[in-house]
C-alpha positions as CSV (number, residue, x, y, z in Angstrom):
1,X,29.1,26.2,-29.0
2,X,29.4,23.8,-26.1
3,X,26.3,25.8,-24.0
4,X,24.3,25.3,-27.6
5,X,25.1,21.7,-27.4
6,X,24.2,21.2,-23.7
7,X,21.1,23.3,-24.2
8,X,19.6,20.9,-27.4
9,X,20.5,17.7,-25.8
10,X,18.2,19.0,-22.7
11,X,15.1,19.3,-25.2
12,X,16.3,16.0,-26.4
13,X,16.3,14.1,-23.2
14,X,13.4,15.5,-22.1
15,X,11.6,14.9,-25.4
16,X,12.5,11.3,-25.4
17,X,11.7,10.8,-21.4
18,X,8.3,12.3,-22.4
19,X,7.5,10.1,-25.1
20,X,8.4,6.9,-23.1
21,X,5.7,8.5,-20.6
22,X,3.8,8.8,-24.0
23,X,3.6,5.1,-24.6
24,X,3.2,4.1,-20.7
25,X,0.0,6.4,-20.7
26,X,-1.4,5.1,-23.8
27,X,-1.4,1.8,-22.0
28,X,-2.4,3.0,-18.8
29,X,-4.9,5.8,-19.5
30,X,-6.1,3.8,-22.3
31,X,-6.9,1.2,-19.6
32,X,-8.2,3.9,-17.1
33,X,-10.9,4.8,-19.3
34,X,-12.7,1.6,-19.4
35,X,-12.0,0.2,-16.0
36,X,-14.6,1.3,-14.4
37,X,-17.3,0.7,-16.6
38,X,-15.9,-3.0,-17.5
39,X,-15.6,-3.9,-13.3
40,X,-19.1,-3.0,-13.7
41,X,-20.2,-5.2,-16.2
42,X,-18.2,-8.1,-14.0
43,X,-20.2,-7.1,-11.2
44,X,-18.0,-4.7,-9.4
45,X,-19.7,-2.4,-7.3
46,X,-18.9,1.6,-6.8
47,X,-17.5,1.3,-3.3
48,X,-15.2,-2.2,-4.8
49,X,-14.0,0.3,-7.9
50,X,-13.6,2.8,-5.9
51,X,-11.8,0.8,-3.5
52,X,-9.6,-0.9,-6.1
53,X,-8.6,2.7,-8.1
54,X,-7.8,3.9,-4.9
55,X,-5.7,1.3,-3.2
56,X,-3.6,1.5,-6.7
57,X,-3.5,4.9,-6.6
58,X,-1.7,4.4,-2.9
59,X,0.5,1.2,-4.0
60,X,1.8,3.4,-7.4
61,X,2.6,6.7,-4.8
62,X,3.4,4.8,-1.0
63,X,5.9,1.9,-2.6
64,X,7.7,5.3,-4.1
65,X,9.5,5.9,-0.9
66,X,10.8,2.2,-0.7
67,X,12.4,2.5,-4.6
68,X,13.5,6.4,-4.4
69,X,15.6,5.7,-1.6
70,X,16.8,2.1,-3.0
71,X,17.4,3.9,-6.3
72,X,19.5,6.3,-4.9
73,X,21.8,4.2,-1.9
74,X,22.2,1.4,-4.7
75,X,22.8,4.2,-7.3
76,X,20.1,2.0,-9.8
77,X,17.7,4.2,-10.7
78,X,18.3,3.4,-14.6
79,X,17.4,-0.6,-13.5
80,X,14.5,0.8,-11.2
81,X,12.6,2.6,-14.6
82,X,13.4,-0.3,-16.8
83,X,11.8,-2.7,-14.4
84,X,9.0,-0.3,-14.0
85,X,7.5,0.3,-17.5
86,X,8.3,-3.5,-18.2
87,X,5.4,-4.5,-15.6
88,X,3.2,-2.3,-18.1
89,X,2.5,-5.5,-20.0
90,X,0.1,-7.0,-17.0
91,X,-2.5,-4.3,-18.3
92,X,-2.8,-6.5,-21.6
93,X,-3.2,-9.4,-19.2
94,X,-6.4,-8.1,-18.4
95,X,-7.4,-9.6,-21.7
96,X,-7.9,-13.4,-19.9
97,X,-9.4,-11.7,-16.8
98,X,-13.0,-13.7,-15.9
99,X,-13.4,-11.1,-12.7
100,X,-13.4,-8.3,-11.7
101,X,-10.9,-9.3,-8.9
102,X,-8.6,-10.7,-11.7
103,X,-8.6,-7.4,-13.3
104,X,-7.7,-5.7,-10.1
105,X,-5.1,-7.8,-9.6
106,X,-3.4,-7.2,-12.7
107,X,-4.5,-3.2,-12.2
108,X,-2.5,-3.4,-8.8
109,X,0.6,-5.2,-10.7
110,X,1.0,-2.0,-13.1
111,X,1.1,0.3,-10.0
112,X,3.7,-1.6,-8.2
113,X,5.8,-0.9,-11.4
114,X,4.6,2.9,-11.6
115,X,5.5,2.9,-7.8
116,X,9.4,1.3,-9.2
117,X,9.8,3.5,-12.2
118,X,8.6,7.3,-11.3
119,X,11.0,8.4,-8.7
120,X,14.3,7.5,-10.1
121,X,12.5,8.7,-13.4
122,X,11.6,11.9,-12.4
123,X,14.9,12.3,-10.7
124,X,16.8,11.6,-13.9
125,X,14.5,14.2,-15.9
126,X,15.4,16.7,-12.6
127,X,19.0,16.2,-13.3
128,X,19.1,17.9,-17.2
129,X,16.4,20.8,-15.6
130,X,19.2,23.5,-14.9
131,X,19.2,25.3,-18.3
132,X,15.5,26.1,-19.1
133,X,13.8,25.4,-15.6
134,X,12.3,22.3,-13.5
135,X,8.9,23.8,-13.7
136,X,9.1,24.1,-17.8
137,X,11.7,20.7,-17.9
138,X,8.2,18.9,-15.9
139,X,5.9,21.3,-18.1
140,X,7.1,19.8,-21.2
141,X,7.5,16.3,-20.3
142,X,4.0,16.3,-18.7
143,X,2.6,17.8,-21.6
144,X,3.8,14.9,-24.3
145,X,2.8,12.0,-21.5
146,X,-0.7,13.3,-21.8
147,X,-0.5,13.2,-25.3
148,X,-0.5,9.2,-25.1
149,X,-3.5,9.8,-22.2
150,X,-5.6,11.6,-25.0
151,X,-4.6,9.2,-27.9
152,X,-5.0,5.8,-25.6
153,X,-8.7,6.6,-24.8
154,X,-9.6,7.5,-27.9
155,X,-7.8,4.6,-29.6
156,X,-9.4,2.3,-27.1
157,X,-13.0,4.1,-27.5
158,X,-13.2,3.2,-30.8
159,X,-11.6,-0.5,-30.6
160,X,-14.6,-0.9,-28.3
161,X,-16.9,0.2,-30.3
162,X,-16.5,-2.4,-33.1
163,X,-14.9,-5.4,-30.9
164,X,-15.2,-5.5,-27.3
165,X,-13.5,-4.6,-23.8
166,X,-11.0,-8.3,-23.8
167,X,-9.9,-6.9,-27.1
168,X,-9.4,-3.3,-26.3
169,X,-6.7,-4.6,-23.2
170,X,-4.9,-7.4,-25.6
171,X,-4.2,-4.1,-28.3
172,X,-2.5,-2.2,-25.2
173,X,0.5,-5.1,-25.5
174,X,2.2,-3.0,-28.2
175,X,2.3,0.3,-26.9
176,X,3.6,-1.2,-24.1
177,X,6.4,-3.0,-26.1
178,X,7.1,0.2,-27.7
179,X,7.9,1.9,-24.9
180,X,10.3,-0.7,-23.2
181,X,12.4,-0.3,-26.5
182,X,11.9,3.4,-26.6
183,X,13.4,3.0,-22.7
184,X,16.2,1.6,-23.5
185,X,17.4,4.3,-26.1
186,X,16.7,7.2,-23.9
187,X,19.1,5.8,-21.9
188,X,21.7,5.3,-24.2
189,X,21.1,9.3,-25.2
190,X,21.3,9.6,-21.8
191,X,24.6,7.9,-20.8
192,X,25.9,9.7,-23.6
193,X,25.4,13.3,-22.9
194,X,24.6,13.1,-18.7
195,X,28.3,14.5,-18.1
196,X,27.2,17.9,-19.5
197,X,24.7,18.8,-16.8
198,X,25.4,19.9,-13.3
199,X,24.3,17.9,-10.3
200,X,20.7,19.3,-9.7
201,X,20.7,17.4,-6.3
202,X,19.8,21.3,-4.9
203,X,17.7,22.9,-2.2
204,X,16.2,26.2,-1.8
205,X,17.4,28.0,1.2
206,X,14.5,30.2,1.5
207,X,12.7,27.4,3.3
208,X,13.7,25.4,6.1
209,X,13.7,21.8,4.3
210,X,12.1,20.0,7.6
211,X,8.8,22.0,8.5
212,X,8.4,23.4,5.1
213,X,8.6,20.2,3.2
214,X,6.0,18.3,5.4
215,X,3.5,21.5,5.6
216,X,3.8,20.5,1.6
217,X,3.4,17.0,1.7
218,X,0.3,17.4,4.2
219,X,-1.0,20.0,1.4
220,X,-0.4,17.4,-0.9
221,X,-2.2,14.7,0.9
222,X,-5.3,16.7,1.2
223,X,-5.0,17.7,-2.8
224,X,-5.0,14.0,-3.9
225,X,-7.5,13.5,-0.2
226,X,-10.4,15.5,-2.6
227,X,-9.7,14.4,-6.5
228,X,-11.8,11.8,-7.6
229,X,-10.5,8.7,-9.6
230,X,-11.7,9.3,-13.0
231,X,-13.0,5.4,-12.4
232,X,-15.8,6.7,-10.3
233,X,-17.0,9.5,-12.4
234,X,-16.8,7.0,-15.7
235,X,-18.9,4.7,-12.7
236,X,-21.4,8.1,-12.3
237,X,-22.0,8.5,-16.6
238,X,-22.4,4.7,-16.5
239,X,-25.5,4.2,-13.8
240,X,-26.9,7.0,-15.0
241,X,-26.8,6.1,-18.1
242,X,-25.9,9.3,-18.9
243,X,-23.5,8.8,-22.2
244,X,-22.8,5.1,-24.2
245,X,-19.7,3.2,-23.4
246,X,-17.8,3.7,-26.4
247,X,-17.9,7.4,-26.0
248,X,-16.9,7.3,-22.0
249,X,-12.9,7.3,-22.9
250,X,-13.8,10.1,-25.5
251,X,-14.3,12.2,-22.7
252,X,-11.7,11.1,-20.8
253,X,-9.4,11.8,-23.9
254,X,-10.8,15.5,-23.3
255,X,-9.7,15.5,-19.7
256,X,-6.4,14.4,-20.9
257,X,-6.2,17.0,-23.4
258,X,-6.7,19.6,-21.1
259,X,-4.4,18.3,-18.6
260,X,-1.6,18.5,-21.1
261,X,-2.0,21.6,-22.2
262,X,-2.6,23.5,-18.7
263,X,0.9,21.3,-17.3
264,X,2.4,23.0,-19.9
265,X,1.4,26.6,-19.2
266,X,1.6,25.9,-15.0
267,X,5.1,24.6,-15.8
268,X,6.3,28.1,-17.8
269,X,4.1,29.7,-15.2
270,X,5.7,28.1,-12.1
271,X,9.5,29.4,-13.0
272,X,8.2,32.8,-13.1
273,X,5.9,33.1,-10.0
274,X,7.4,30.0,-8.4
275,X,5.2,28.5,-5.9
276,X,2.1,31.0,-5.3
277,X,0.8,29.2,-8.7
278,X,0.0,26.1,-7.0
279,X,-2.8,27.4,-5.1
280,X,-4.0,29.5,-7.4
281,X,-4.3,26.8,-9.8
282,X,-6.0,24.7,-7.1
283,X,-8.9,27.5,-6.6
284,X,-9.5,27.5,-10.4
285,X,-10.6,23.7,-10.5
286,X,-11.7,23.6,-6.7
287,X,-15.5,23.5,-8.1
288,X,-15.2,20.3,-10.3
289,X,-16.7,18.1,-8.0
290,X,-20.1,19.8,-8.1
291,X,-20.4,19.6,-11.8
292,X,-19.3,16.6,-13.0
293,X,-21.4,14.7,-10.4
294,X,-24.2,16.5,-11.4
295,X,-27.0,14.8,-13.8
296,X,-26.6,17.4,-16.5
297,X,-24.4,16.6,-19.7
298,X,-23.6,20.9,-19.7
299,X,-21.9,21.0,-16.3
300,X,-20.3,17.5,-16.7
301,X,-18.3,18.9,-19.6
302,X,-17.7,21.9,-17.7
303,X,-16.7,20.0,-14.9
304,X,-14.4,17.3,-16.6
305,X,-12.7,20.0,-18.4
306,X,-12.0,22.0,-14.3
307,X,-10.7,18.5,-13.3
308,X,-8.4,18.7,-16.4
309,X,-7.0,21.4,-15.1
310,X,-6.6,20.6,-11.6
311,X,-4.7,16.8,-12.8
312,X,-2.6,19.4,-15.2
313,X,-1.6,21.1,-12.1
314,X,-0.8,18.1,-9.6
315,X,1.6,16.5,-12.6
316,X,3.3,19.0,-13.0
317,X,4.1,21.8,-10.9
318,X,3.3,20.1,-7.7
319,X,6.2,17.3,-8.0
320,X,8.6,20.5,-9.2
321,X,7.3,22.4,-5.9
322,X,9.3,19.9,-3.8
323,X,12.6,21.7,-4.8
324,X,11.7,24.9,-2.7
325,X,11.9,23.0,0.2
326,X,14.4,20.1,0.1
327,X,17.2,18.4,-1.9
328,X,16.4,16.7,-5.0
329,X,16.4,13.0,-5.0
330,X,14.8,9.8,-5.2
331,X,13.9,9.4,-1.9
332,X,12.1,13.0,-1.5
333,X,10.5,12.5,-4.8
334,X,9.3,8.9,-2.9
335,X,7.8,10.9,-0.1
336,X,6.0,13.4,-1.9
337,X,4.5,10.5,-3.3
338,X,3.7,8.5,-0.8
339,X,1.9,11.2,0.9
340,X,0.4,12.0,-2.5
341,X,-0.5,8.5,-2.7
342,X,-1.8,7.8,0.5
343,X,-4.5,10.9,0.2
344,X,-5.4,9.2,-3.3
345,X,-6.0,5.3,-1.2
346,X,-8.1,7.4,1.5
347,X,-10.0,9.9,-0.9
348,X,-11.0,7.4,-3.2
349,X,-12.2,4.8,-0.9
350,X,-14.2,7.5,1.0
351,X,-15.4,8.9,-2.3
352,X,-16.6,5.2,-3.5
353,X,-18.4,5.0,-0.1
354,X,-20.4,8.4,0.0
355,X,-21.3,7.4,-3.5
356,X,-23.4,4.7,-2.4
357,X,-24.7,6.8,0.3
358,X,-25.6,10.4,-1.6
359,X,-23.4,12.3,-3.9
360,X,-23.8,15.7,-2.7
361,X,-22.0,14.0,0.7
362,X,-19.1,13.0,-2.4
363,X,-19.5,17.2,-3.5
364,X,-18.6,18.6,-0.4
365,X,-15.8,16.0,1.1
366,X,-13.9,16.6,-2.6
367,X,-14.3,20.3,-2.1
368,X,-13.6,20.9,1.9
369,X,-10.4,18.4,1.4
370,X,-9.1,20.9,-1.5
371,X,-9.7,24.0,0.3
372,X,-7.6,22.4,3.3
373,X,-4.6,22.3,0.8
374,X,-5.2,26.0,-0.3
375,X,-5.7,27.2,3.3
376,X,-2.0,25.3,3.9
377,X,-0.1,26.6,0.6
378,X,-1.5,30.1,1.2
379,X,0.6,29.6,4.4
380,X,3.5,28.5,3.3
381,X,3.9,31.7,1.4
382,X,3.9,33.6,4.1
């Protein structure tokens, strides 16, 4: 009776963390998918939105290290997610932005509170994964987060299309309420029912959890080194005029759909076959880059829909990876990250620049970079 109860307040915790992340990616995926195109329209350029998505991208992932290790020596990590999603609420401050350096900034603000929130978050989640797996437990609660990145676009898609992009940002305020409320009871659930569930602070000894763990992290780098902001390819279907505005985030909603529903499968996937899935998942979506840079609406479907799959992947699986090679914990969750992160700062920013120059030079840096990190995983299963 007791194992029945432990095993339902699992699905419950892991529901409720997942709909918090439902909320948090209505706001920021809702924003995501009109970035690019409104820093345009304040005269951004590719390389600036390129730089800006990428130098977030690096904030949100390299400040991880700094809060997964404060998290866990000051034993916060509850304080650490409230403070995080609260800083969600600069994204509807975007709403009095007059530049496109104004909306940056307030852009950079909600990655400093991603950076706060995610480790000690995905620590907490790690902590109730014992009974049905880490790779399903991250499976599950990827799969409802994307849920708000498919809803958020479209919500936002439409908003624009009979008011305007200041209006579409002031909306995001109350999903962003919402899920500071929603915060605070998961963690009353939480606090409630945490004494059930063993420590999950483990390591797999079939690895050595030094040279093991960075080989991952540098496979990670080069992942996030070759993956494209969606920022730049809403930036390529805007000069190319290629698709209208209001129906950019419609495709991004698609992207999000897919990614949900593939983080769910790779999660199930993952506790069966363990880590061989993560390059294989990698060589299904290593093409992307070729279509959805492409001038032809066919292969940019195609190709947003491989790039789906390969986000899918990273969200899930690739953060439960870490525990074949070290101890859970907020600060190896924070390095992950911060290698993670810093492969999204430099592949953007590179991407942005060999934009400007051709985009077949964009083509083959996002493909080479990925077939690094296969090369490097294939190893690590040896």
């Amino acid at each position: 009776m007791r194992s029945f109860k432990v095993f339902n307040s699992i699905y419950i915790i892991v529901f409720l963390f997942g709909l918090v992340s439902f909320f948090g990616d209505i706001v920021y995926e809702g924003a995501k998918s009109i970035l690019g195109q409104h820093m345009f329209f304040l005269g951004a350029s590719a390389f600036a939105i390129g730089l800006v998505g990428g130098l977030g991208e690096f904030m949100s992932f390299a400040f991880r290290i700094f809060f997964g290790y404060l998290a866990d020596i000051k034993k916060s990590h509850w304080v650490m997610v409230i403070i995080g999603y609260g800083l969600l609420i600069s994204v509807s401050l975007i709403y009095f932005a007059s530049s496109w350096e104004m909306v940056a900034l307030f852009l950079l603000l909600e990655r400093i509170g991603k950076a706060i929130r995610t480790p000690s978050r995905d620590f907490l989640v790690s902590v109730v994964s014992s009974k049905i797996g880490i790779g399903k437990t991250f499976g599950i609660h990827e799969f409802i987060d994307q849920l708000g990145a498919i809803i958020g676009p479209a919500l936002l898609g439409y908003i624009l299309l009979i008011k305007g992009y200041r209006e579409a940002f002031l909306f995001l305020f109350i999903p962003a309420f919402l899920c500071l409320l929603l915060i605070f009871y998961t963690k009353f659930i939480y606090d409630k029912n945490v004494g059930d569930f063993p420590n999950q602070n483990i390591s797999n000894e079939q690895f050595d959890s030094n040279g093991y763990f960075y080989l991952y992290l540098l496979s990670s780098f080069f992942i996030a080194l070759g993956y494209s902001d969606f920022v730049i390819i809403a930036y390529h279907m805007k000069v190319n005029s290629m698709i209208s505005d209001s129906f950019i985030p419609l495709i991004y909603s698609l992207t999000m759909l897919v990614d949900a529903i593939f983080a769910l499968f790779f999660g199930i996937w993952y506790d069966r076959y363990g880590v061989r899935v993560i390059p294989l998942g990698l060589l299904i979506a290593i093409i992307f880059p070729f279509l959805v840079f492409s001038n032809s609406w066919g292969l940019l479907i195609m190709g947003v829909i491989l790039w789906g799959i390969g986000k899918g992947l990273q969200e899930s699986v690739l953060k439960a990876g870490i525990s074949n090679f070290i101890k859970i914990s907020g600060k190896s969750f924070g390095m992950f990250y911060f290698f993670y992160g810093l492969g999204c700062f430099l592949g953007n920013s590179v991407i942005g620049y060999l934009y400007e120059l051709s985009v077949y030079w964009v083509m083959i840096f996002s493909f080479v970079s990925q077939l690094i990190a296969v090369f490097i995983l294939y190893r690590l299963m040896k």
